[in-house]
Backbone as a chain_set.jsonl record, in Angstrom:
{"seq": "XXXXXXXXXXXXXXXXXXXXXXXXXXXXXXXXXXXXXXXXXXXXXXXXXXXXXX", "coords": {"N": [[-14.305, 8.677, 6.37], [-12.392, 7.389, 3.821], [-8.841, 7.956, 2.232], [-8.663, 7.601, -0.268], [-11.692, 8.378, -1.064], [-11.467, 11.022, -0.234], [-10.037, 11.882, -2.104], [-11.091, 11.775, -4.003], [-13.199, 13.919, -3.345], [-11.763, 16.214, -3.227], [-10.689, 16.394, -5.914], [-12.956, 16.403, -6.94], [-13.487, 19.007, -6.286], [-11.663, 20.408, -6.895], [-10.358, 20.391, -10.003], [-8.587, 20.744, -10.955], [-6.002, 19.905, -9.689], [-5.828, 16.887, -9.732], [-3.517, 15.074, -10.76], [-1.73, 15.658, -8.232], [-3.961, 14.559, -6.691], [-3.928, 12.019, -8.032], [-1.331, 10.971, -7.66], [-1.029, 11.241, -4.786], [-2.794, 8.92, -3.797], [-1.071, 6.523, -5.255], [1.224, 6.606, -4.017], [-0.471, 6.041, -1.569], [-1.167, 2.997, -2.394], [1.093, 1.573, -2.793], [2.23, 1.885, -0.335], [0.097, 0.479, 1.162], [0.513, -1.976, -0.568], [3.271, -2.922, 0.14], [2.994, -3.29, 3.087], [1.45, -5.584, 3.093], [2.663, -7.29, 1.743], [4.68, -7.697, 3.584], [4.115, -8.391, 6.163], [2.265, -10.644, 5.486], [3.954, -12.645, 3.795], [7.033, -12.222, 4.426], [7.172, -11.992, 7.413], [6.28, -14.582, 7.888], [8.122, -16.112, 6.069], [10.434, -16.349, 8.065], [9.511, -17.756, 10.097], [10.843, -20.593, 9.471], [12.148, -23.496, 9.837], [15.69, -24.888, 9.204], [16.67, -28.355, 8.501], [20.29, -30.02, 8.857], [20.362, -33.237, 7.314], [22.112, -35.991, 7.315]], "CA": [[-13.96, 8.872, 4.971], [-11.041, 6.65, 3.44], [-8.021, 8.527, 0.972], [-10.228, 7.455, -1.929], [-12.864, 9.004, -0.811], [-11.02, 12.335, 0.455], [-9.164, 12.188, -2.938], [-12.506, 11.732, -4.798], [-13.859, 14.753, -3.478], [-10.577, 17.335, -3.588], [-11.14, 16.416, -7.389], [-14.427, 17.383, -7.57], [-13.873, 21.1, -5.568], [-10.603, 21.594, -7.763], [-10.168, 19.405, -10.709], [-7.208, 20.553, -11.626], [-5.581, 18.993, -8.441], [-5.945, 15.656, -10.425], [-2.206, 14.966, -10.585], [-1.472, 15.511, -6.869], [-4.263, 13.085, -6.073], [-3.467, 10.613, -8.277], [0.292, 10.467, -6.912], [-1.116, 10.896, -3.38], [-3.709, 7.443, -4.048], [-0.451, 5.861, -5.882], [1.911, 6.389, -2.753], [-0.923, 4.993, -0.794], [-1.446, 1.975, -2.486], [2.487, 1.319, -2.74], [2.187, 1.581, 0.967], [-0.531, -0.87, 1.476], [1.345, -3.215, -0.713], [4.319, -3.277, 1.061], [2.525, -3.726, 4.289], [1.078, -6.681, 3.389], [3.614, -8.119, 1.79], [5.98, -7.747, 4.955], [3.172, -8.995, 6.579], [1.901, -11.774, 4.851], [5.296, -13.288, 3.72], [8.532, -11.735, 5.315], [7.462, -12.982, 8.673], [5.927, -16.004, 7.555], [9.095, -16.967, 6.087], [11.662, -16.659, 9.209], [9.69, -19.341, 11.021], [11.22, -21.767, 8.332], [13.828, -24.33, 9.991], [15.994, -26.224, 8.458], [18.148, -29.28, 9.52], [20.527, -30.734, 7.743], [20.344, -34.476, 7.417], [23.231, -36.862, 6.309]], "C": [[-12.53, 8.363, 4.77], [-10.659, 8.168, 2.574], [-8.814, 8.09, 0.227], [-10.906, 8.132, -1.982], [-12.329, 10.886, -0.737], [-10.27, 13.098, -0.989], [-10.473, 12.387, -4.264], [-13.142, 13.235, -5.069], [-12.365, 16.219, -3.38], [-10.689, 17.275, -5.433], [-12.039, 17.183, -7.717], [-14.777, 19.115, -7.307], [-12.835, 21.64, -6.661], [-10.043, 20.414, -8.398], [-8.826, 19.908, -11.51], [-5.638, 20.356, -10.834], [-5.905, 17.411, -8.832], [-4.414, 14.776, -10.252], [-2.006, 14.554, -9.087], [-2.429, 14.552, -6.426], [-4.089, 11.974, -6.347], [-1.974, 10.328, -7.787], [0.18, 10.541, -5.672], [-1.823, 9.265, -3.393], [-2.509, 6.453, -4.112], [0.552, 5.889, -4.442], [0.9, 5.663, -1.651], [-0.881, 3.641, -1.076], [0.254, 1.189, -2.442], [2.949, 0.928, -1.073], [1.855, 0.195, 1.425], [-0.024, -2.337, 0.594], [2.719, -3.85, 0.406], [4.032, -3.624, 2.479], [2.185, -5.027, 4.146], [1.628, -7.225, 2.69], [5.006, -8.61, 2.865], [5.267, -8.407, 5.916], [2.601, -10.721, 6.373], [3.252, -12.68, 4.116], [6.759, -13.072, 4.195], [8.428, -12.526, 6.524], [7.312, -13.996, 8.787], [7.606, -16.912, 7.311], [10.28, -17.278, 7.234], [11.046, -17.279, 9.909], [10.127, -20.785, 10.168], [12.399, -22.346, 9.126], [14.528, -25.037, 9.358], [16.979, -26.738, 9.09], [18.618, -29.707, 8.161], [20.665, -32.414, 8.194], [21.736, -34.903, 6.914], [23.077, -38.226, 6.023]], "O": [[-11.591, 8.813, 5.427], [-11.417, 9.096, 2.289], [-9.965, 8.515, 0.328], [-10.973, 8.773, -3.031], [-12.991, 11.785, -1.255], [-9.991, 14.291, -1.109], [-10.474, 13.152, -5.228], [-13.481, 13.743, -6.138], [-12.804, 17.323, -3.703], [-10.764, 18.336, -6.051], [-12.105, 18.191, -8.42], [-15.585, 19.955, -7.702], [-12.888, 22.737, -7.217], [-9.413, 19.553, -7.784], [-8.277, 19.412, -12.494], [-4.516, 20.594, -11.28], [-6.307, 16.76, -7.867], [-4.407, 13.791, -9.513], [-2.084, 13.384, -8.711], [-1.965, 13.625, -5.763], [-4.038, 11.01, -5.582], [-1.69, 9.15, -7.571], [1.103, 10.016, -5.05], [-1.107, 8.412, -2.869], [-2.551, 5.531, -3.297], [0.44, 4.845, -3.799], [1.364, 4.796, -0.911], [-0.574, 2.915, -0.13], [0.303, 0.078, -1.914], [3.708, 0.04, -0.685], [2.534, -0.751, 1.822], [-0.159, -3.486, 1.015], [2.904, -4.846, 1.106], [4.889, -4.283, 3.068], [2.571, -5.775, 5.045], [1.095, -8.333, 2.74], [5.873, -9.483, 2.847], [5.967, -9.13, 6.625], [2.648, -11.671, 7.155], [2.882, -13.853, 4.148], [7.521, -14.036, 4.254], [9.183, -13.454, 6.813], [7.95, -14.651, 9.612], [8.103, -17.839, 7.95], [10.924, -18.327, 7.24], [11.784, -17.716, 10.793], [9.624, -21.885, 10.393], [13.499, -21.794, 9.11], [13.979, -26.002, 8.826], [17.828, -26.252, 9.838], [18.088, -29.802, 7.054], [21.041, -32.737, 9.32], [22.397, -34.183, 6.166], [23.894, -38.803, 5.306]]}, "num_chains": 1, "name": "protein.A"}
């Protein structure tokens, strides 16, 4: 069972725990952005060389 899923059903036992899951979901996904942006471009870019020519 993913957070989605775990956050899905804490809703459904106590729906007025709505709040706390949506700001638990929203810190996840903030997560998984930042992962794969550090991921997918941060390291990408420091293999970049450059020379200079004249």
């Amino acid at each position: 069972m993913n957070l989605h899923e775990q956050c899905l059903l804490r809703y459904l036992k106590n729906p007025d725990e709505l709040t706390y899951s949506t700001e638990i979901l929203k810190l996840n996904n903030f997560i998984l952005e930042k992962q794969f942006l550090i991921k997918n471009f941060v390291a990408k870019s420091s293999n970049i060389h450059y020379t200079n020519k004249v």
